[in-house]
N, C-alpha and C positions, 0 to 999 in steps of 0.2 A: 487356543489363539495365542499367539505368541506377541505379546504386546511392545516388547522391545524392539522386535524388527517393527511393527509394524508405526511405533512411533520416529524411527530413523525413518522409514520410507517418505511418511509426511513430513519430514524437514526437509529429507532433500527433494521434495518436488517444491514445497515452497519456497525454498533455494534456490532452485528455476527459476520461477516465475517471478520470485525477486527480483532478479537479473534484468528477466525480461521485460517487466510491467516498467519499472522503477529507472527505466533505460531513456524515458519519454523525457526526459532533458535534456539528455545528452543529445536524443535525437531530435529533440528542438534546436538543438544550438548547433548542431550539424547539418539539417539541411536549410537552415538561412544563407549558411558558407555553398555549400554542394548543390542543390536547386532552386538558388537565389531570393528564397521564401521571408517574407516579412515575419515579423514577433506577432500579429495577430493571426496570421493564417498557419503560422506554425504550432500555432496554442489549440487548430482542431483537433492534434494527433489525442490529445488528451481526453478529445469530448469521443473520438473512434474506440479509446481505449475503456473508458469508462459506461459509456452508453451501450455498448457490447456486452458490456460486463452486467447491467444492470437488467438491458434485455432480454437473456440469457437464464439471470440470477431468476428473475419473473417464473419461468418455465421450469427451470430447474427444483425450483423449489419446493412444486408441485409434484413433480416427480421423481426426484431424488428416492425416499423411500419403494417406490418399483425397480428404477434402475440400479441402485446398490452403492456405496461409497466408492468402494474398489472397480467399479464397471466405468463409473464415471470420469473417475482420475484417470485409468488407460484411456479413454475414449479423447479428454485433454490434451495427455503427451502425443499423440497421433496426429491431431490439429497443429499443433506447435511444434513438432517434427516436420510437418509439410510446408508451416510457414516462413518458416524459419530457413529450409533451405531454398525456398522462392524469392526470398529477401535478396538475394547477392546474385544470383539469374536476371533476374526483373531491371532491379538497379534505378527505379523511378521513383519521386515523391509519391505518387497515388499506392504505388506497394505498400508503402511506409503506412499508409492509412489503412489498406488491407489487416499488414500486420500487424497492427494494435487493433484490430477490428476480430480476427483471427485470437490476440493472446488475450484478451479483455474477455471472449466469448469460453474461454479453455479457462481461465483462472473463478471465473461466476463457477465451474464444475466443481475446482481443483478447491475452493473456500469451502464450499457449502460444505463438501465430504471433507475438508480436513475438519472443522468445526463440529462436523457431527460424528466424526470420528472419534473426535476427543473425548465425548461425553464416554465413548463404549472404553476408555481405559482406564479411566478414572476411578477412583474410591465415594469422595466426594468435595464441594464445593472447594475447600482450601486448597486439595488438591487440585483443580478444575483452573482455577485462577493462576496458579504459581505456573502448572503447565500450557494455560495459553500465555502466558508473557515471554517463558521460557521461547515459545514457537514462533510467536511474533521476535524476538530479539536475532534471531538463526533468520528471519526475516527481513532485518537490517544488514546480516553478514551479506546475505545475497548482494541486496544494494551497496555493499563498501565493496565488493567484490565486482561489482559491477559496474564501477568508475575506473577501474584501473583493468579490466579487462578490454573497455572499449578504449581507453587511452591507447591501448599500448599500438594499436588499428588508426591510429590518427595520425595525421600528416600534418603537423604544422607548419611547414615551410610550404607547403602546398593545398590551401584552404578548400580550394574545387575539388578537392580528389575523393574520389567514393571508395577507396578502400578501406575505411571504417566497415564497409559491408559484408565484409569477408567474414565481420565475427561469428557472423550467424550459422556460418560452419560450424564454429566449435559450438555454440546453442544446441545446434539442433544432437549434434553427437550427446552432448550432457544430458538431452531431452530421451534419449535414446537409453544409456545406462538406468536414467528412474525408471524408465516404462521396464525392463527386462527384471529390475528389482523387486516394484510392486505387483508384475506378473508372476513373481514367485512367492510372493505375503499371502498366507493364508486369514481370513477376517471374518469374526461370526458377525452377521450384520440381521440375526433375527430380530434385536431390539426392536430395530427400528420399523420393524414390516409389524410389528405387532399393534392395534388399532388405527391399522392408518387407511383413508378412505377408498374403495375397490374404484374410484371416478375420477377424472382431473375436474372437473364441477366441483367435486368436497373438495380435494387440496387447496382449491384457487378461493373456497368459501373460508376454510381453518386458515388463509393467510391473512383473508380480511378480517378474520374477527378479532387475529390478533393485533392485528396493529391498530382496532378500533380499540382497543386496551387504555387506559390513560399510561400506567408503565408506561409501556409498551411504544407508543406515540410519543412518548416526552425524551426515553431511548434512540429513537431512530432519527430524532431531532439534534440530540448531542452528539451522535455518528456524524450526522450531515456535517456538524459544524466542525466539528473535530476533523475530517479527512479535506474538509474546507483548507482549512486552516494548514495544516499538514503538506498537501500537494500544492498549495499556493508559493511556498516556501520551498519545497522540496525539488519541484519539476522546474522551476526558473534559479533555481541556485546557480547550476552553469552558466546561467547567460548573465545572472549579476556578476557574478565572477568574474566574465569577460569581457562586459560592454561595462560596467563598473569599475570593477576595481583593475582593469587590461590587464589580466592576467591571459597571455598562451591557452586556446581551446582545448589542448591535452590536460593541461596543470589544472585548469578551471574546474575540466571533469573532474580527475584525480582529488582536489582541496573540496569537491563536494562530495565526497566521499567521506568526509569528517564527519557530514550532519548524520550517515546514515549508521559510522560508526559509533557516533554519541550517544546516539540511540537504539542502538544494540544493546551498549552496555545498560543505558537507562530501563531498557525492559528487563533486563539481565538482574539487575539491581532491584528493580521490583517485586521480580519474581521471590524474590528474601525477603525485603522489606511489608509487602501485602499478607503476608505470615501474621506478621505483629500486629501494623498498625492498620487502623480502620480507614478503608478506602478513599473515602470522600476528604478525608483533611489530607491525604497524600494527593490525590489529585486537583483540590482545591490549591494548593500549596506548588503544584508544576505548572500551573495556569498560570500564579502568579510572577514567579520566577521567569515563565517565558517573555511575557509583557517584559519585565521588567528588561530584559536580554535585548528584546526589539528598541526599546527606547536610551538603551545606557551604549550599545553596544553599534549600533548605524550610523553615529555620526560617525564613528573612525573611519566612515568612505567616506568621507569629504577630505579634500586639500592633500591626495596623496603623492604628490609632486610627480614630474615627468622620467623618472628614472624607470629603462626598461625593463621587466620584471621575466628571471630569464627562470626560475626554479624554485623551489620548497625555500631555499635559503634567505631569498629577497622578497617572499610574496607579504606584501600588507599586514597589519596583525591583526583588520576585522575577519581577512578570512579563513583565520585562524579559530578566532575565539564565536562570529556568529552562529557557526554550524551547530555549536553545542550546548545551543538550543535543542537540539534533540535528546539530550539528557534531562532536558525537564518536561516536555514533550510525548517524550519516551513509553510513560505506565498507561497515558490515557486510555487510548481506543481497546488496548485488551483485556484493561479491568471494566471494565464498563459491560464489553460484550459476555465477560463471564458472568458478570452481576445477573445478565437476564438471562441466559441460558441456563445457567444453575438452579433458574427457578422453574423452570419448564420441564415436565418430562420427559423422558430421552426421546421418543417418537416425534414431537414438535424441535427437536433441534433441527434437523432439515430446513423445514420452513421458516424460522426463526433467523439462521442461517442466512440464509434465501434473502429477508427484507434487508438484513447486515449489510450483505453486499451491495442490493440497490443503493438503500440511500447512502452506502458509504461510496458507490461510484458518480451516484449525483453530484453529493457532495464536493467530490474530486474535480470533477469534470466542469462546475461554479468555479470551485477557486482559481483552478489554473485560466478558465478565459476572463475572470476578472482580473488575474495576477497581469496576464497576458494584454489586456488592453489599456491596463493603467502603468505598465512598463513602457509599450510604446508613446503613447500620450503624455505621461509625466513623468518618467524617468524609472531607473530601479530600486531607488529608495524609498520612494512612496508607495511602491508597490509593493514594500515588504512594510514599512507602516500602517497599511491597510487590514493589515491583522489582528491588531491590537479591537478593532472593530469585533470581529466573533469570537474573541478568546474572551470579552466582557459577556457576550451572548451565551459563551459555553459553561462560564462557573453558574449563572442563572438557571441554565436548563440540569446542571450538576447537582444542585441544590434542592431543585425540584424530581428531579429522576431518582434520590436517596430518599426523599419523604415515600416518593410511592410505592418504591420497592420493600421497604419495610412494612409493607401491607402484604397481604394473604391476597396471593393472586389466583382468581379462578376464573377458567376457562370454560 
């Protein structure tokens, strides 16, 4: 088993799906302009993309170890290959709903087998952790790649115009080169066939007992509030951007590409840093740091005077320096899911996997229609003060997740 191809393959499919997932703001903030959609009916696309995902993750979970890591991730790029070029044929809001219904149901595959993939390359835990941050940070490349791919499809002089949709061409072509790649990865996936149950009754029973776990529960709690927290911010940055600080729908996209390169580098930087120091004071310490960004760094939208803001050269300095926030942000969600995986045997990673993705699509899919309904109703500042709310819930649930992980966990 050739482990180097077979960890390029999994970057670049989550490089895809980066793209694709992470594109739900842009594509909020583009069809308010294109099929004249409000800030709360725009804010479904995220509950199409996440409830897919979580739907999906449910099933998948169960039977990930019969259908194989590698069966499932081609079975993905095929979905997202057909949706993708339906996207710019179609040309309608309800598509849009399709197609995050579509890449939401492809990435629950494309998680569970990268995550359970990882365990089969690994040495152990230090290694386990360094390499999922590594995978989540190529993770943020997608999304910074992913602002300035769909810019460059934008028509600002012409706010109606649907030729943003064209990008989906070049998607699906991308979607087209991983599948031809990973049909060429060879993958020993006996690990994970070895005790796992001949029923989908047992799988669906092994997923319940784990999340009756105290870990395990206090886990998938900190995900919730963590991807809360994360897409709350992340999927409405464009439209603060725009109906905030009036920056240009191109530039809006493009300057929210900051948050996704901050936090590139921040899982990047982890991935060294989680080597040395002990997890919990590094993550208790990005928590805080974030809070502190939310509250030092959003009043610089107020009182930006009326001077039109035509480029990178004149745009405001909050939105310059808010996005990076994602550098403190940044280590959460992958050291946390290594913490409990690491502790599981490699057969439970599927499943384990599996609940990740739910409640981290739940999760998702809360923030952005709260983000979403408190933008309309009270503006886009409060809507990003709002945060500051589960980033106090998250160091609590942080706290308590690190007592019970240093217990002997048995199944």
């Amino acid at each position: 088993m050739n482990s180097l191809k077979i960890k390029l393959s999994i970057f670049i499919n989550y490089f895809i799906f980066a793209i694709l997932l992470n594109s739900v703001g842009t594509v909020i903030l583009q069809v308010q302009s294109t099929y004249g959609i409000t800030e709360s009916s725009a804010a479904i696309l995220e509950a199409f993309k996440d409830l897919s995902i979580a739907g999906m993750s449910f099933l998948v979970a169960s039977y990930i170890s019969k259908i194989g890591y590698k069966k499932a991730m081609l079975l993905a790029l095929i979905i997202v290959i057909v949706a993708c070029i339906s996207m710019p044929l179609v040309n309608q809001f309800w598509m849009t709903k399709l197609l995050f219904g579509a890449v939401g149901a492809s990435f629950s595959l494309i998680k569970v087998s990268v995550y359970g993939t990882i365990g089969l390359v690994v040495k152990d835990k230090t290694e386990h952790i360094s390499l999922m941050n590594f995978i989540e940070s190529f993770f943020m490349v997608g999304i910074l790649s992913a602002g300035f791919i769909f810019s460059f499809f934008i028509d600002d002089t012409n706010p109606q115009s649907t030729a943003w949709v064209n990008v989906y061409y070049l998607l699906a072509g991308l979607a087209i080169l991983a599948f031809l790649l990973l049909s060429t990865t060879k993958m020993d996936e006996l690990s994970i066939k070895k005790d796992s149950t001949d029923s989908p009754t047992g799988d669906f029973q092994e997923m319940f007992k784990l999340v009756a776990i105290p870990v395990v529960l206090v886990f998938v709690a900190s995900a919730f509030i963590y991807v809360l927290i994360e897409q709350s911010i992340m999927s409405w940055l464009p439209t603060f951007n725009s109906k905030v600080l009036h920056l240009p729908n191109s530039l809006s996209v493009q300057m929210a590409g900051i948050l996704a390169a901050s936090t590139a580098v921040g899982r990047f930087l982890a991935g060294v840093v989680l080597k040395k120091l002990k997890w919990l004071t590094v993550l208790i310490v990005c928590v805080l740091l974030s809070a502190g960004m939310v509250l030092l760094v959003l009043p610089l939208a107020q009182n930006l005077g009326n001077e039109p803001i035509t480029g990178w050269g004149n745009a405001p300095l909050v939105a310059y320096i808010f996005p990076m926030i994602g550098l403190f942000i940044a280590p959460i969600y992958p050291s946390i899911n290594s913490v409990i995986l690491s502790a599981l045997p490699k057969n439970k990673h599927g499943i384990m996997s599996g609940l990740i993705v739910i409640f981290s699509a739940l999760g998702g899919t809360t923030g952005s229609l709260i983000t979403g309904y408190i933008f309309e109703h009270f503006g886009g500042q409060s809507a990003f003060y709002f945060s500051l709310i589960p980033m106090i819930i998250l160091i609590i649930c942080l706290v308590i997740f690190n007592r019970l992980s240093n217990k002997k966990l048995t199944l």
